[in-house]
N, C-alpha and C positions, 0 to 999 in steps of 0.2 A: 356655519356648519354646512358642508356641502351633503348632497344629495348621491346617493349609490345607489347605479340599477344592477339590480340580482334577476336573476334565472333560475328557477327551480328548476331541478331536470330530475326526474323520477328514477329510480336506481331500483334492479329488482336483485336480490340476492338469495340463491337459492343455498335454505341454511338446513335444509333437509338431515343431511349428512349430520352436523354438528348436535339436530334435538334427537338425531337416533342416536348416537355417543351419546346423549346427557340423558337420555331416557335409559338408556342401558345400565348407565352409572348411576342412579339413581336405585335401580331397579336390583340391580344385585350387591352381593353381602363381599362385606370385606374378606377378603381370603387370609389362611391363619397363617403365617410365617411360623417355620422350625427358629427360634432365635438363632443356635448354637452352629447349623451349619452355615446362617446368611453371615453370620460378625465373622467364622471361618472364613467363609470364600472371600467376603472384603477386605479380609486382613490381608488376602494373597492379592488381589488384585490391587489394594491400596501399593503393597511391596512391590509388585512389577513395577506400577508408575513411577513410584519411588526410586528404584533403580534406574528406571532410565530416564528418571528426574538428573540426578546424580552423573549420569554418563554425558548428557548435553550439556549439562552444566562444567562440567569438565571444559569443554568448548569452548564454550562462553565464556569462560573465566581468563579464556589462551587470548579470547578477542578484545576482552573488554576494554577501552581507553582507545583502543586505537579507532583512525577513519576507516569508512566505509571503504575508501579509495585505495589506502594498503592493502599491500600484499597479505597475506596468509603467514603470520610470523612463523621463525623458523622452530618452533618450540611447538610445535601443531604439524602434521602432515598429516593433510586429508587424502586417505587413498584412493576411495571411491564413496560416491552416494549411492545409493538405490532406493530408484523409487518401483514402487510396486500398483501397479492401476487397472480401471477397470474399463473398457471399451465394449461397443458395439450396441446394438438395441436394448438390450437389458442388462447391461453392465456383466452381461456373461463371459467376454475374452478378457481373461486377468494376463497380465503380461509386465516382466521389471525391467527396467533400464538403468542401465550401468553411465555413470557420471563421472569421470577421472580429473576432471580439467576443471577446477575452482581456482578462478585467478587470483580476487582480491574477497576481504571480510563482506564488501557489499553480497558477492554469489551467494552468502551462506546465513551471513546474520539475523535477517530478517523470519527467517524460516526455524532458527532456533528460537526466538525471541517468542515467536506464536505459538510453536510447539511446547516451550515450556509454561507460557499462558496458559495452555489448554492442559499439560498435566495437573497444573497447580487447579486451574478448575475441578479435574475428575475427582484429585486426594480430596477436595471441599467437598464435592458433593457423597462420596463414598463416607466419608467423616460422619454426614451430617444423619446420611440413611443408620447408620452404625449408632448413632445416639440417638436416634428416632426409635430405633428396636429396642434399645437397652434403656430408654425410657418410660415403652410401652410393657416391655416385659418387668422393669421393676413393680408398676402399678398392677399390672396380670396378677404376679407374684404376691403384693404383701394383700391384695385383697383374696388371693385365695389362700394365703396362711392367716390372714383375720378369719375366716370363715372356718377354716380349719379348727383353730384355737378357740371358735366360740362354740364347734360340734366338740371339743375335746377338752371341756373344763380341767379334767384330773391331769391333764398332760402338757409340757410345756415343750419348747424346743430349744436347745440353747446351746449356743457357739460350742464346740471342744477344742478350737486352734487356737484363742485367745488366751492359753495360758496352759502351763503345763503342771504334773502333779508337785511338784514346789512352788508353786505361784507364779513362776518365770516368767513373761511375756515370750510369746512367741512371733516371730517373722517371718512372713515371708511363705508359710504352710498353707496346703489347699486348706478350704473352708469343709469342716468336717462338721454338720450339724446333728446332734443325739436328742433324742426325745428320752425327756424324763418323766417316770408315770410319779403322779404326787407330790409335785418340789414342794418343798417349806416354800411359805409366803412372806 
């Protein structure tokens, strides 16, 4: 077994920053989320990405099979790219540049390829915030209708979109719920 000379070398890290974040998070209360307009706005924003999930993938689907090295098939004509960026000391001169001239699938594929990686990340994590609320808000919900129901013995709540006055099932109707004073047991 051979022998290994090490060197401790003293390392200081100033983590200042980091315990006033986790001292602050500690320190304050979770803030209340509206469910109905956060699952709204992620529904739009999930939809934009989606759309232009869908538009690249267009693209992508013109290039697929072929080399990097090909041309641009003629069943695709890229007009112009634009890219749009930020320069100078604080990213404050925004300025776009017009791109006409994409020779072959290599100019272009690699940047779809990423792009559509990173949509499909946003719709996952927009997803996950969306079932994160609507998990939170189901337990909200049946524990303040348990508490309800245990201040309101005489009263009960029960579906009215579940069936109609013939017994019909019904589909597909918003959720109409009635409180009834006294049901039979």
């Amino acid at each position: 077994m051979s022998e290994t000379n090490t060197t401790s070398v003293p390392v200081k890290i100033d983590a200042s920053a980091l315990a006033e974040v986790l001292s602050k998070a500690t320190a304050s209360q979770v803030d209340y989320i509206e469910p109905a307009p956060f699952i709204r706005d992620a529904a739009g924003r999930i939809d934009a990405l989606y759309k232009q999930f869908l538009l690249l993938n267009k693209i992508a689907a013109a290039l697929h099979g072929k080399r990097v090295s090909d041309p641009i098939p003629d069943a695709l004509k890229l007009i112009k790219i634009s890219i749009t960026f930020a320069s100078g000391p604080d990213h404050q001169n925004v300025d776009v540049a017009d791109i006409y001239n994409v020779a072959c699938i290599a100019d272009i594929a690699p940047l779809i390829s990423t792009e559509l990686g990173a949509i499909i990340y946003a719709i996952e994590q927009e997803a996950k915030s969306v079932a994160d609320i609507a998990t939170k808000t189901t337990e909200t919900c049946t524990k303040a209708r348990t508490d309800w129901e245990a201040a309101n013995p005489d009263r009960k709540i029960v579906r009215t979109d579940l069936v109609t006055k013939n017994g019909a099932p019904v589909v597909g109707t918003p959720i109409e719920p009635q409180v009834v004073v006294n049901p039979p047991k």
